[in-house]
N, C-alpha and C positions, 0 to 999 in steps of 0.2 A: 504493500500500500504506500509507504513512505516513499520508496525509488519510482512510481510511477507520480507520485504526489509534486515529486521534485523537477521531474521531468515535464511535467505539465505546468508549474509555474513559469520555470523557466523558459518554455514554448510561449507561454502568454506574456513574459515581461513583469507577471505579478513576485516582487520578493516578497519572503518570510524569512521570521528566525525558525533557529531549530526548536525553539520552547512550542511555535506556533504551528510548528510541523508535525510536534508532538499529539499537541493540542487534538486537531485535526485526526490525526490517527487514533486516538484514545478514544476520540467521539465514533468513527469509524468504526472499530471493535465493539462499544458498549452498543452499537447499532445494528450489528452482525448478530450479537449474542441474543437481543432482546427479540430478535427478526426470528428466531427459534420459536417462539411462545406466542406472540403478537406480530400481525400481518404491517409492518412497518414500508416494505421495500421488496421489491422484485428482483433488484440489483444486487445479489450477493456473494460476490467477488471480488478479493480484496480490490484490486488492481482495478476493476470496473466499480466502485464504490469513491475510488482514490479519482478517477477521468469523470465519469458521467453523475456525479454528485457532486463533489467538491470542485475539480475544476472550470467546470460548469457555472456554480454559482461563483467561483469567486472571480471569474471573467465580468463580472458586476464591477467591480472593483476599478474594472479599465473605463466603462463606459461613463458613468458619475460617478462625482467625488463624493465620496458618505463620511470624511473624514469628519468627527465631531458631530454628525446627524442624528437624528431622532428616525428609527426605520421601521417601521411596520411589516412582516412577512404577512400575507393577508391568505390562510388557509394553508396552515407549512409544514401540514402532514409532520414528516420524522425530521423538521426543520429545515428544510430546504426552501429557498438559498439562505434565511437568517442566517442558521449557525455560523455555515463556512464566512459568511460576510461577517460577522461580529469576530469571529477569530483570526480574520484575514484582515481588518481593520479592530481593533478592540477598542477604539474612542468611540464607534457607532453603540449610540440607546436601543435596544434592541428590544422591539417588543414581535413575541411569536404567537399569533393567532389562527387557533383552530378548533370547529366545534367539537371535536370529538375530546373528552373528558380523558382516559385514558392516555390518551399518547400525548397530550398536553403534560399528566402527572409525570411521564415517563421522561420527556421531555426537563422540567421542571428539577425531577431526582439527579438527571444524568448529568445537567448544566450545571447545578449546586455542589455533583461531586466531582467538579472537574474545576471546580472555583471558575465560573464564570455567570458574569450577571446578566440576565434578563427576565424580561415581566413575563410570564409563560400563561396565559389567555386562553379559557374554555367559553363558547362563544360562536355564535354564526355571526360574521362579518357584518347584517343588514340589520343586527342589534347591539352590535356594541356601540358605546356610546363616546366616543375619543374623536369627534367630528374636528377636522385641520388643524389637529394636534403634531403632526408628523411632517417631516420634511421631506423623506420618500415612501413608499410603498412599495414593496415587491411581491409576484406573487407568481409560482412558476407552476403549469399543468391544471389548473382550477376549472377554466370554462372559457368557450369563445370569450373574445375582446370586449362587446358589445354585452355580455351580461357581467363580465370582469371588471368593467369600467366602471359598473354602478357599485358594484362593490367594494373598490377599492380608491376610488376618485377623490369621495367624502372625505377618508381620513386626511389626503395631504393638505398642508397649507399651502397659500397660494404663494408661486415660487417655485413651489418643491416638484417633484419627481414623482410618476407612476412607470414603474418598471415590469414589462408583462415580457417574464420568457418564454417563448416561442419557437415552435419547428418550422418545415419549412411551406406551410401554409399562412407565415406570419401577414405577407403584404394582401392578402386577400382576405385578413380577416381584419388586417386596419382599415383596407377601405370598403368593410361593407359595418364599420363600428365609429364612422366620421361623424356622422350625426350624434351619435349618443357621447362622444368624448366632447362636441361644443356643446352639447345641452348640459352636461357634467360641470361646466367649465375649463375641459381640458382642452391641447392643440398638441398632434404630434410632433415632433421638434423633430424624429430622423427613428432609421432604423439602423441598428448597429448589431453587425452581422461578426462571427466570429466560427472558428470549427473544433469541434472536440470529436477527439475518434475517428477520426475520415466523413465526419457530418457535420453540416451546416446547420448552426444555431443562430437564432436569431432573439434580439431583445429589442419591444419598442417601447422608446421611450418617448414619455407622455409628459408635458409641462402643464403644471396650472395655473393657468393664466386668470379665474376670476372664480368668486364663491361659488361651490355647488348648490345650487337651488333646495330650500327647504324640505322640499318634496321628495328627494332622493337621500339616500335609499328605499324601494317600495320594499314590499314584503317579497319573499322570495319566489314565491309559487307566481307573483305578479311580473317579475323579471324576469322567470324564466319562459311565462306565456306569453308576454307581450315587451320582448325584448328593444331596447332604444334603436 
């Protein structure tokens, strides 16, 4: 996991120390081990845990600067991308939300025994209550653009960042999610393309430009019927 960890920073231009490589790897294992018991991850190979988890997320790191940020992962399952960004930057405020009770505690246990801070959130996104508290949002595998946006749009303040990781359907789902990111108050600023594994990843990023309208977030069954 480590030598493929190093090899992929290094491909990406992202440094680490070895505490933070550590880091990474420790969270990696206590993720493998739990993936035993609780359906965490499909990914269960060191070395493919080390490229399409970690350096996946922390190719975040190139696109916007999170140094000193406030970040929201907005539905982050077994922490993806929070973690790898909070230990790949550790000034980032890191808050990890996800409804499921469960992998939030597990979450919560695994972060505390590895001394690392974050607010660990059980929670469906369209009811938390943190409206443009956050500088960015991320939020990687969740849902099309266009019902992702309402979910994750609310929390940034304006200025900040929504960051949606994406395959390679990315540019037709931005533009069939343009309406719903100006009624949001967002505007896409670019899409920033990068490759892990001999694949083309894609992240867009979303600037917000003015308040999100009181009305949003609806309830979820409403988003997902009658999508922006």
């Amino acid at each position: 996991m480590k030598q493929t960890l190093q090899a992929e920073c290094a491909r990406l231009g992202i440094a680490l120390t070895q505490e933070q490589m550590d880091l990474l790897c420790a969270f990696g294992e206590a993720l493998l081990e739990k993936n035993k018991v609780m359906n965490l991850t499909a990914i269960t190979e060191p070395e493919a845990v080390a490229r399409l988890h970690f350096a996946d997320c922390l190719a975040l790191l190139n696109v916007v600067d999170c140094r000193n940020k406030s970040v929201i992962d907005v539905g982050c399952g077994a922490g993806f991308p929070g973690v790898p960004l909070k230990l790949g930057e550790p000034s980032i405020r890191l808050t990890l939300l996800d409804s499921l009770q469960k992998r939030v505690n597990w979450l919560r246990e695994t972060l505390d025994g590895l001394g690392v801070e974050a607010d660990c959130v059980a929670a469906r996104a369209e009811e938390y209550d943190a409206r443009e508290r956050f500088d960015v949002a991320t939020s990687r595998a969740v849902a099309r653009l266009n019902v992702l946006a309402e979910l994750c749009l609310p929390f940034v303040r304006v200025g900040g960042y929504f960051l949606a990781m994406k395959g390679a359907a990315a540019e037709e789902e931005l533009e069939k999610a343009k309406r719903a990111l100006t009624v949001l108050g967002g505007t896409a600023e670019r899409l920033a393309q990068y490759e892990i594994g001999g694949a083309a990843h894609c992240v867009i990023v979303v600037r917000k430009v003015r308040p999100t309208p009181a009305a949003y977030p609806r309830r979820f069954a409403k988003i997902k019927q009658q999508p922006l």
